[in-house]
PDB file as gemmi writes it, atoms N, CA and C in Angstrom:
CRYST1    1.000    1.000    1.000  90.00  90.00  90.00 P 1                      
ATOM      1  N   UNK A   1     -14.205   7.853 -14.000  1.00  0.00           N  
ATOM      2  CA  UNK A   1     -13.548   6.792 -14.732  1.00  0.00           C  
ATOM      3  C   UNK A   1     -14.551   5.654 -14.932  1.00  0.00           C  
ATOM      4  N   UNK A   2     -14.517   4.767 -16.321  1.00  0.00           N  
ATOM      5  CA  UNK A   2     -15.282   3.630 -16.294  1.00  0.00           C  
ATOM      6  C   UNK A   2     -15.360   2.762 -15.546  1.00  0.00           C  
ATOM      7  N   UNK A   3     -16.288   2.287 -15.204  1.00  0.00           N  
ATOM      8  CA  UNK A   3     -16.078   1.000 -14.031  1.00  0.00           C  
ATOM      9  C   UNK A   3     -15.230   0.053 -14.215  1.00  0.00           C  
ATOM     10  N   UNK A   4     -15.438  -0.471 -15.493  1.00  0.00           N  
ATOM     11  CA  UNK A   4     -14.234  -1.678 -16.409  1.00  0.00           C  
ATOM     12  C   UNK A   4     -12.839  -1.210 -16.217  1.00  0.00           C  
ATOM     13  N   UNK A   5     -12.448   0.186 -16.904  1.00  0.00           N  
ATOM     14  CA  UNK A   5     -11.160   0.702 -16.368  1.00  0.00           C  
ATOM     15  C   UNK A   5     -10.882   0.635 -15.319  1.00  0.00           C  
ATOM     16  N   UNK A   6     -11.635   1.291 -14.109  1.00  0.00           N  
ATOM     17  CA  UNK A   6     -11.654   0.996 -12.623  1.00  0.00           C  
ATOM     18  C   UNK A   6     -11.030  -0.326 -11.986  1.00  0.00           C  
ATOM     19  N   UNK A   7     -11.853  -1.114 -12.283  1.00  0.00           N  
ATOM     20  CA  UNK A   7     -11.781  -2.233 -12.011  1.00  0.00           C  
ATOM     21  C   UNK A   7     -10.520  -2.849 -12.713  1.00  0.00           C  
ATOM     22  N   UNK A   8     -10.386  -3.174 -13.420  1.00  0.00           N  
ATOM     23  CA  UNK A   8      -8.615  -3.587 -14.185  1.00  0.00           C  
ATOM     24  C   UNK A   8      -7.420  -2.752 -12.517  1.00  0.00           C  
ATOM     25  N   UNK A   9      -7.920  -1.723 -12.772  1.00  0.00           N  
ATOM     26  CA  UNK A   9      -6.741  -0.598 -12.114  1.00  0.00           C  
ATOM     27  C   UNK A   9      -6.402  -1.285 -10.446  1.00  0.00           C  
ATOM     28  N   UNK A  10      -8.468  -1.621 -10.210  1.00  0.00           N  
ATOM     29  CA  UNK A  10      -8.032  -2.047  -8.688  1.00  0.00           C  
ATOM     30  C   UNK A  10      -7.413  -3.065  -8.626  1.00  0.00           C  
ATOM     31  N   UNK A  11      -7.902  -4.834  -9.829  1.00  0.00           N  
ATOM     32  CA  UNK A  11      -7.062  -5.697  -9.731  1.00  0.00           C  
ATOM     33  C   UNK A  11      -5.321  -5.541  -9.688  1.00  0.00           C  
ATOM     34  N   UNK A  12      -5.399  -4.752 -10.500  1.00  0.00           N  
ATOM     35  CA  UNK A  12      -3.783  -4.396 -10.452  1.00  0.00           C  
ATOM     36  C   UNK A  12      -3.145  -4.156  -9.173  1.00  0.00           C  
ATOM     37  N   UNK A  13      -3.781  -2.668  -8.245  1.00  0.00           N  
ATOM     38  CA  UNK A  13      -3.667  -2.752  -7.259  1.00  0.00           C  
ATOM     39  C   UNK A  13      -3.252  -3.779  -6.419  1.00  0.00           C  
ATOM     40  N   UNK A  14      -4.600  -4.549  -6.388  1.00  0.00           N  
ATOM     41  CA  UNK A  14      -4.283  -5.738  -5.393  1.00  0.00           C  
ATOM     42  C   UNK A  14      -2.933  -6.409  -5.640  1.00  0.00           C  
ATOM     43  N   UNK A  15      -2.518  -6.828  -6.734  1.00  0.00           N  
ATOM     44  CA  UNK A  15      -1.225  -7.937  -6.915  1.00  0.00           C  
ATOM     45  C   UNK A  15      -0.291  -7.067  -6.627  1.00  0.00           C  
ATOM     46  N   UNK A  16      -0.062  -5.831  -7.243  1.00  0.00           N  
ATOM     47  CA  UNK A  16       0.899  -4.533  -6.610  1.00  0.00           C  
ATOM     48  C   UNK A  16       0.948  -4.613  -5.166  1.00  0.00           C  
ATOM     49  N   UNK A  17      -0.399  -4.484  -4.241  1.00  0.00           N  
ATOM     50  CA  UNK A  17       0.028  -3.849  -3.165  1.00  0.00           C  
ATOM     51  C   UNK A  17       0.963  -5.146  -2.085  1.00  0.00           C  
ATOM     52  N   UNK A  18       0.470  -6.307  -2.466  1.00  0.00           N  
ATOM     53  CA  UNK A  18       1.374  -7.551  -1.641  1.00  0.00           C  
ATOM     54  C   UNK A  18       2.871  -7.645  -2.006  1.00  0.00           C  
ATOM     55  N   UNK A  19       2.896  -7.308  -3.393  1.00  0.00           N  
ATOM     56  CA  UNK A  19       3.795  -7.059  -3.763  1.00  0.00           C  
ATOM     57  C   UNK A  19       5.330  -5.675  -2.873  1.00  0.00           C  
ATOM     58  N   UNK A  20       4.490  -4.698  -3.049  1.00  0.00           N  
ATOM     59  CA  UNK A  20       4.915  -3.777  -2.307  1.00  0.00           C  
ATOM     60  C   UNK A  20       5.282  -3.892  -0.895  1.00  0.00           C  
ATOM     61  N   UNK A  21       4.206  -4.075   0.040  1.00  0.00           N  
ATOM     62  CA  UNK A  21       4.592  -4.480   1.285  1.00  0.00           C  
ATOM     63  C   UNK A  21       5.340  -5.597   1.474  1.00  0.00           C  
ATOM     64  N   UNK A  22       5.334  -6.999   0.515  1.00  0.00           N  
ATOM     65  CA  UNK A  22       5.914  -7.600   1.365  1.00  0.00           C  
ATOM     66  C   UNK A  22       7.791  -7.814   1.095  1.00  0.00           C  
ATOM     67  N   UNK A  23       7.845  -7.092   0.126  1.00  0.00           N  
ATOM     68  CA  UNK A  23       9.130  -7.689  -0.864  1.00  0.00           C  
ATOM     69  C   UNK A  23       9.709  -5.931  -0.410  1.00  0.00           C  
ATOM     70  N   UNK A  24       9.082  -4.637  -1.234  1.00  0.00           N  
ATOM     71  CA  UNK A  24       9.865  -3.543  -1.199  1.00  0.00           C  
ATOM     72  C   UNK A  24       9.975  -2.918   0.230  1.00  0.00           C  
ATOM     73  N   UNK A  25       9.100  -2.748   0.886  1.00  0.00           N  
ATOM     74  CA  UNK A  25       8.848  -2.417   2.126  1.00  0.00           C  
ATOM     75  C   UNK A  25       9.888  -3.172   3.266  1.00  0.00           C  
ATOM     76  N   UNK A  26       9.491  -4.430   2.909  1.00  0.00           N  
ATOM     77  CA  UNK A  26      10.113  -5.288   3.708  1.00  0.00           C  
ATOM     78  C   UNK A  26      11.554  -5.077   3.843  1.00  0.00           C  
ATOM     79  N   UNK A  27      12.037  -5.118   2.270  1.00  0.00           N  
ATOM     80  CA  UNK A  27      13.493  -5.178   2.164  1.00  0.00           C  
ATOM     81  C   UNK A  27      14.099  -4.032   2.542  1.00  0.00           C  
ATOM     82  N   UNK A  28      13.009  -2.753   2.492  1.00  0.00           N  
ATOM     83  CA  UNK A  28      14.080  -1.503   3.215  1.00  0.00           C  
ATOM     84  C   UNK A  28      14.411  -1.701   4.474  1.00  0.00           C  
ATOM     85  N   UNK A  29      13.449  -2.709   5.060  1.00  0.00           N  
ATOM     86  CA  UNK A  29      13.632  -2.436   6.826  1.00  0.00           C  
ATOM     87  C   UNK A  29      14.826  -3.640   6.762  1.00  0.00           C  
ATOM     88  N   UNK A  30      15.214  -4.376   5.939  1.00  0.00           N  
ATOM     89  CA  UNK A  30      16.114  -5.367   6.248  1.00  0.00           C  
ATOM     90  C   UNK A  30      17.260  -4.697   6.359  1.00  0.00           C  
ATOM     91  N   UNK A  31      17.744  -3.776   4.936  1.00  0.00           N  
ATOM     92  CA  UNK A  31      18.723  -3.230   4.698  1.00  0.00           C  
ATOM     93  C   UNK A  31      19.193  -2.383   5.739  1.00  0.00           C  
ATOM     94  N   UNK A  32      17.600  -1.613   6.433  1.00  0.00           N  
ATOM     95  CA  UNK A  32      18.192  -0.368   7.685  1.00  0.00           C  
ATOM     96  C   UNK A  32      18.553  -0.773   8.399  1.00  0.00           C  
ATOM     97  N   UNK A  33      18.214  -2.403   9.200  1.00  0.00           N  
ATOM     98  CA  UNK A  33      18.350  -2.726  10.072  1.00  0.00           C  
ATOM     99  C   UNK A  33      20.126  -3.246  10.008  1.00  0.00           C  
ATOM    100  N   UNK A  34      20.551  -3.888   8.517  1.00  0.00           N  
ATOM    101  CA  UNK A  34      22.333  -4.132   8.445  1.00  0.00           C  
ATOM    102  C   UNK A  34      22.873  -2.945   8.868  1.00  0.00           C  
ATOM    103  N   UNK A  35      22.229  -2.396   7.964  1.00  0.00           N  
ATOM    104  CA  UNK A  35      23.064  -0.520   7.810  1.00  0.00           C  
ATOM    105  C   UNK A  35      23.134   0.185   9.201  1.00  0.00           C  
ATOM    106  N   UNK A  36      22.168   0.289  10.034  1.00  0.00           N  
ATOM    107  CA  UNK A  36      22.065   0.972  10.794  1.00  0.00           C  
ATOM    108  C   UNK A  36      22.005   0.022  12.350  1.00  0.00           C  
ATOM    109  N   UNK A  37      22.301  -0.747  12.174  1.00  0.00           N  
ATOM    110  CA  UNK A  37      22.426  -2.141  13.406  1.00  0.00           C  
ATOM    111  C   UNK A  37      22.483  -1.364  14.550  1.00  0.00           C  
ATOM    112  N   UNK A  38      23.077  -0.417  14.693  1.00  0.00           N  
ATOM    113  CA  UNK A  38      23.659   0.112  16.102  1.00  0.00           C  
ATOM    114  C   UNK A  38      22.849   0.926  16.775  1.00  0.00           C  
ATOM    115  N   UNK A  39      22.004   1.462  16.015  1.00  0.00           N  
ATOM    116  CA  UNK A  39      20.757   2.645  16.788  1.00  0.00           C  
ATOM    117  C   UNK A  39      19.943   2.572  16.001  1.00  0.00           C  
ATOM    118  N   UNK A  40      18.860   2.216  17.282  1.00  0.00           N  
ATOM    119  CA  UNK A  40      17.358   1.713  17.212  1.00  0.00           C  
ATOM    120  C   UNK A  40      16.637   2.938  16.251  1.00  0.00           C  
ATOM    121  N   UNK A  41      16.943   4.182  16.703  1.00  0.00           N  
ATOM    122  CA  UNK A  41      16.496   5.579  16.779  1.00  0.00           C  
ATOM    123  C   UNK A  41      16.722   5.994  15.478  1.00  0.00           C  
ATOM    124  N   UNK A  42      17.551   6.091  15.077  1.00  0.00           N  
ATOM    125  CA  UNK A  42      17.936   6.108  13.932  1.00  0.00           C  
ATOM    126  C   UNK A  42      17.333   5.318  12.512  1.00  0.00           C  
ATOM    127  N   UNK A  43      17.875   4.076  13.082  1.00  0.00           N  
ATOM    128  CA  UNK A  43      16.693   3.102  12.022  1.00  0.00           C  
ATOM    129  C   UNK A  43      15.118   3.238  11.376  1.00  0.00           C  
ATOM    130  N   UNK A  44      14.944   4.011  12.809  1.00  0.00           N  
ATOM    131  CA  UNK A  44      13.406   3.999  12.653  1.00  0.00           C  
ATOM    132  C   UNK A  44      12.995   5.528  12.309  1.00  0.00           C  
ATOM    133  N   UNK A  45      13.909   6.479  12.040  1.00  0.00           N  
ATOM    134  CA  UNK A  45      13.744   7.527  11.626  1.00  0.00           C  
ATOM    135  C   UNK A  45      14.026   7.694  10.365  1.00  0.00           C  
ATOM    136  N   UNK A  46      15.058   6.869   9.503  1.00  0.00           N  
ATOM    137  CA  UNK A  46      15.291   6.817   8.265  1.00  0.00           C  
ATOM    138  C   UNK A  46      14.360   5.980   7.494  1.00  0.00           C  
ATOM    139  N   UNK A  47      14.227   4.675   8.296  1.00  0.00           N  
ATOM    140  CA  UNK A  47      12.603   3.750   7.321  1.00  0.00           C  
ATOM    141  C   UNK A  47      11.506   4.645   7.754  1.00  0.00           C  
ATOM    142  N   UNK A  48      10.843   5.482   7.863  1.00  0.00           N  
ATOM    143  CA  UNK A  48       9.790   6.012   8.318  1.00  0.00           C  
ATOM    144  C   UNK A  48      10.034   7.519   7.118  1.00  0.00           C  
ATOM    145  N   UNK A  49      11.251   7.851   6.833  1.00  0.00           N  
ATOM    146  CA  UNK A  49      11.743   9.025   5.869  1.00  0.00           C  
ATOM    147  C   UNK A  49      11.334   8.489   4.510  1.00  0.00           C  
ATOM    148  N   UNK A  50      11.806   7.134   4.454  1.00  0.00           N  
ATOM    149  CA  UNK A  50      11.921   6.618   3.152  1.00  0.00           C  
ATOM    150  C   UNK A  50      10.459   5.884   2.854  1.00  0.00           C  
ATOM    151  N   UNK A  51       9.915   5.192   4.081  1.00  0.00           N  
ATOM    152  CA  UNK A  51       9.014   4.556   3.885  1.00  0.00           C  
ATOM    153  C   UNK A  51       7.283   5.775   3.449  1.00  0.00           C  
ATOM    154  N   UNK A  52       7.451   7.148   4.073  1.00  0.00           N  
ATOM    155  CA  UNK A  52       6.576   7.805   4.377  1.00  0.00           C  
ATOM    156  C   UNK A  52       5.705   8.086   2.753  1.00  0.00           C  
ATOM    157  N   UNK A  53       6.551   9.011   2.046  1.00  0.00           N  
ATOM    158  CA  UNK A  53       6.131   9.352   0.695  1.00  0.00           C  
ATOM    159  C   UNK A  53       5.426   7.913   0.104  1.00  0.00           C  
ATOM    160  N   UNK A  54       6.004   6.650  -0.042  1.00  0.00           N  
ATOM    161  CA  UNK A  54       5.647   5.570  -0.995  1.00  0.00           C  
ATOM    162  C   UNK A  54       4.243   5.379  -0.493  1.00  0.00           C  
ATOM    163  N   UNK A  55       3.969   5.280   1.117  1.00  0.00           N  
ATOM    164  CA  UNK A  55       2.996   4.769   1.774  1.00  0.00           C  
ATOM    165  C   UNK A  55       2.081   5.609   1.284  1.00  0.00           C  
ATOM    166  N   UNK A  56       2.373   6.951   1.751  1.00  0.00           N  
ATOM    167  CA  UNK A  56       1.302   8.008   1.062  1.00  0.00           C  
ATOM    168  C   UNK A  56       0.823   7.488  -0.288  1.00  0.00           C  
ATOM    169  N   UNK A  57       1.535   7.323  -1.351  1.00  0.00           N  
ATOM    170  CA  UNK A  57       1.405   7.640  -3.134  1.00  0.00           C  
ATOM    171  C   UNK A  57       0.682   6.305  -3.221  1.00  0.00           C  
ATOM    172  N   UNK A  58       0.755   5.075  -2.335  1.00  0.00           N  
ATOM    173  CA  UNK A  58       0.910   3.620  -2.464  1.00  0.00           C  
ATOM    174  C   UNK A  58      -1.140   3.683  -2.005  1.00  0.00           C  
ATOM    175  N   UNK A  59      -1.406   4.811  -0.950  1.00  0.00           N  
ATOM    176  CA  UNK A  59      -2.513   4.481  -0.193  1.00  0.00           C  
ATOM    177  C   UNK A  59      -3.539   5.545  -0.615  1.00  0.00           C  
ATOM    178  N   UNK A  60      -3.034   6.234  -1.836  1.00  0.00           N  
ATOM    179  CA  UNK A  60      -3.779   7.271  -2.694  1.00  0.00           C  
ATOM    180  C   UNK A  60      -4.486   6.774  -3.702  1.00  0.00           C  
ATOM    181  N   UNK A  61      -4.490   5.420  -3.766  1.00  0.00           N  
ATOM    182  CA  UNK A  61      -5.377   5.051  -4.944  1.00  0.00           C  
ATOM    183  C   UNK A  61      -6.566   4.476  -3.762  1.00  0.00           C  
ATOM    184  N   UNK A  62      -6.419   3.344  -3.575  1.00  0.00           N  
ATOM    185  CA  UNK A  62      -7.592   2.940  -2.487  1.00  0.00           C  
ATOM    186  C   UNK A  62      -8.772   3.913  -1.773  1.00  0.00           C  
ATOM    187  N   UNK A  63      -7.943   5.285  -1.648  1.00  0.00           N  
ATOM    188  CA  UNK A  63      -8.801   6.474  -1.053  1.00  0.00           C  
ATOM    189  C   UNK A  63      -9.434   7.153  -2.430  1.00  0.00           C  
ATOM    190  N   UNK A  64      -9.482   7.176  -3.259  1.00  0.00           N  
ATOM    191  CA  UNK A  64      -9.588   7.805  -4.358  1.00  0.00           C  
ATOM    192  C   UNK A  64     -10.794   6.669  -5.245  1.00  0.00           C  
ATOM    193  N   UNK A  65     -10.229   5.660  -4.826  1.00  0.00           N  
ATOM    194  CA  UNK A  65     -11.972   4.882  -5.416  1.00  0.00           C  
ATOM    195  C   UNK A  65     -12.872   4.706  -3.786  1.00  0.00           C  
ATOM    196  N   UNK A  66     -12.500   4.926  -3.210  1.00  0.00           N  
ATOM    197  CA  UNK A  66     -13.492   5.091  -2.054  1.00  0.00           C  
ATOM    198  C   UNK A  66     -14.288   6.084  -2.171  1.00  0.00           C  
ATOM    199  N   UNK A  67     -13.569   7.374  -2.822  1.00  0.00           N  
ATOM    200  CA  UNK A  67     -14.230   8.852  -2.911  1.00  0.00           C  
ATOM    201  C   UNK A  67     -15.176   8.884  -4.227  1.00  0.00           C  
ATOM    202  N   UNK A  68     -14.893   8.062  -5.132  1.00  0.00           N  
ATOM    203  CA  UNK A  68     -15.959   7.713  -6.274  1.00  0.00           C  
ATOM    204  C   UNK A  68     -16.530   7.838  -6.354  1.00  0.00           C  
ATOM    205  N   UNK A  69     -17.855   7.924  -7.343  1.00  0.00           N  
ATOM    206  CA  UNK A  69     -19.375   7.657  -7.270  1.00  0.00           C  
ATOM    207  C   UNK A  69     -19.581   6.145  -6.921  1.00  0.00           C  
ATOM    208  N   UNK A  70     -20.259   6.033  -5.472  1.00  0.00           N  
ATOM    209  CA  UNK A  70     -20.858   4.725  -4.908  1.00  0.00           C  
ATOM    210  C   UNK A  70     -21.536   3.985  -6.170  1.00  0.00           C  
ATOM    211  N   UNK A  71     -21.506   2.532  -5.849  1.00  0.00           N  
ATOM    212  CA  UNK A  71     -22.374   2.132  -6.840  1.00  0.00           C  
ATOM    213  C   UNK A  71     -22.039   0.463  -6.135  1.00  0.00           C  
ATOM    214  N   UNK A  72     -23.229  -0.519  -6.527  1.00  0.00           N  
ATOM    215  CA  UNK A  72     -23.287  -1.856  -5.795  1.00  0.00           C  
ATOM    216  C   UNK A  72     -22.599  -2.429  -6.542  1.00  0.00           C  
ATOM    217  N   UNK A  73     -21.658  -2.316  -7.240  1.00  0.00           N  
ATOM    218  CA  UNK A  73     -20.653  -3.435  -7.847  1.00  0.00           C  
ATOM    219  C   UNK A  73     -19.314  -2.771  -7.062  1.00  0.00           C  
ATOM    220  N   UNK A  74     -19.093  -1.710  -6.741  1.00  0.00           N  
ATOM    221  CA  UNK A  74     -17.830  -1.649  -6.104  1.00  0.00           C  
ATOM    222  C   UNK A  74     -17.532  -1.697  -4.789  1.00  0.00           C  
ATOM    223  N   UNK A  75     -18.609  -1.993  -4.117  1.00  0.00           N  
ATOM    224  CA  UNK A  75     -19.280  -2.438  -2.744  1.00  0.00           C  
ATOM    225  C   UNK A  75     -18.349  -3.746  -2.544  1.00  0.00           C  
ATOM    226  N   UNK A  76     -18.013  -4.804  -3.374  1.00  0.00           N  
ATOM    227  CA  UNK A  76     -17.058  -5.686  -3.248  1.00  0.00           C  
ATOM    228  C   UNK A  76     -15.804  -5.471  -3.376  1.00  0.00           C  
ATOM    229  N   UNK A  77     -15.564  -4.623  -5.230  1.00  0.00           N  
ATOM    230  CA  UNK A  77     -14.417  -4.665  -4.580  1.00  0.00           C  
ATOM    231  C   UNK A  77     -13.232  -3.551  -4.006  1.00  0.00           C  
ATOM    232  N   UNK A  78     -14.531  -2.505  -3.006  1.00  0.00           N  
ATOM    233  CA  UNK A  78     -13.537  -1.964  -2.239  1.00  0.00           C  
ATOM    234  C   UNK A  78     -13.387  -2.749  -0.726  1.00  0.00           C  
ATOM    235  N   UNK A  79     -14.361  -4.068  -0.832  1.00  0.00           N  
ATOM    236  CA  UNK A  79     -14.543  -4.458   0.726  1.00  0.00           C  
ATOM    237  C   UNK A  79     -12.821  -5.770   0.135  1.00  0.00           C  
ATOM    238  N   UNK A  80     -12.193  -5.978  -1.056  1.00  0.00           N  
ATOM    239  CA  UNK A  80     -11.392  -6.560  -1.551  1.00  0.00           C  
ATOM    240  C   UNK A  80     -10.597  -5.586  -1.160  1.00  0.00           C  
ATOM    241  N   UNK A  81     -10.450  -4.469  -1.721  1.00  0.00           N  
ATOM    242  CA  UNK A  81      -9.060  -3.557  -1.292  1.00  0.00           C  
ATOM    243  C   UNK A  81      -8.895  -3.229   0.410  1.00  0.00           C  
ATOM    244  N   UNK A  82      -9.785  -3.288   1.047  1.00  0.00           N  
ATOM    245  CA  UNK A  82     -10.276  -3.290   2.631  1.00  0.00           C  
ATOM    246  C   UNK A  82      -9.479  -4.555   3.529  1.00  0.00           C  
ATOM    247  N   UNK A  83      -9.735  -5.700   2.936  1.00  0.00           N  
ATOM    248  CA  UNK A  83      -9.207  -6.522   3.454  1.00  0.00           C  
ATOM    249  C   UNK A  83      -7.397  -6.914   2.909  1.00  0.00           C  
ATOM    250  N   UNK A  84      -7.531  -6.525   1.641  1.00  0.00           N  
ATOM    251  CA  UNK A  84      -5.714  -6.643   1.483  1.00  0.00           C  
ATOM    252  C   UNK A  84      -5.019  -5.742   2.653  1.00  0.00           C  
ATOM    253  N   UNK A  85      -5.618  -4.367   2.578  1.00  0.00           N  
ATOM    254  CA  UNK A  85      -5.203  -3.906   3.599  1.00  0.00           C  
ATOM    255  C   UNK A  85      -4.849  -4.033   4.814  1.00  0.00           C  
ATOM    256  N   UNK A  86      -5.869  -4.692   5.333  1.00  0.00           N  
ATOM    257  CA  UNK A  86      -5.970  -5.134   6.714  1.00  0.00           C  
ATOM    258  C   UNK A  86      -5.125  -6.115   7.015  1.00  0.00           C  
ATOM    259  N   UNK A  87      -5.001  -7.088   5.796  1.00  0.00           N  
ATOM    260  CA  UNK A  87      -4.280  -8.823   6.006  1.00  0.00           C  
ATOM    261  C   UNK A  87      -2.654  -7.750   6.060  1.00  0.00           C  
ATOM    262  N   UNK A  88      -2.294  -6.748   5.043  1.00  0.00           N  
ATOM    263  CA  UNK A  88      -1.262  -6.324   5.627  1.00  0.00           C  
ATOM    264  C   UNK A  88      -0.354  -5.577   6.604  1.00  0.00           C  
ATOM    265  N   UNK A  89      -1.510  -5.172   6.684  1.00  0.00           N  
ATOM    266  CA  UNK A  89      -1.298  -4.530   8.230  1.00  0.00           C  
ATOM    267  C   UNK A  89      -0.553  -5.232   9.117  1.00  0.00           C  
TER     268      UNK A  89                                                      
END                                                                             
């Protein structure tokens, strides 16, 4: 892929992925936690069902420009997708 294309895709990324964790992610565990108030076990077996696939599909792009052809302009901004990561963690 072009670097220019690339690059658009990762910015995107980035505003997506805060997006994702902190609003969609978030809000499933709010909802499991009304829904499912009564068992711990449970809760955490259904957000982990629901949460699993997105995380995967969500953490398939980041790995996929990592696997790229190296080159010193994306040296930043995968050390940019590195740290969104991390801050969300």
């Amino acid at each position: 892929m072009d670097w220019a294309v690339l690059e658009l895709k990762v910015s995107s990324w980035l505003g997506a992925s805060r997006l994702a964790v902190r609003t969609l992610f978030h809000g499933e565990r709010v909802l499991l936690d009304h829904v499912f108030a009564g068992s711990d076990s449970v809760k955490e077996a259904v957000f982990s069902d629901i949460a699993r696939d997105a995380a995967v599909h969500f953490l398939a792009f980041p790995v996929a420009v990592a696997k790229s052809k190296r080159s010193p302009e994306k040296l930043f901004r995968l050390l940019d997708m590195y740290d969104t990561i991390a801050e969300l963690w």
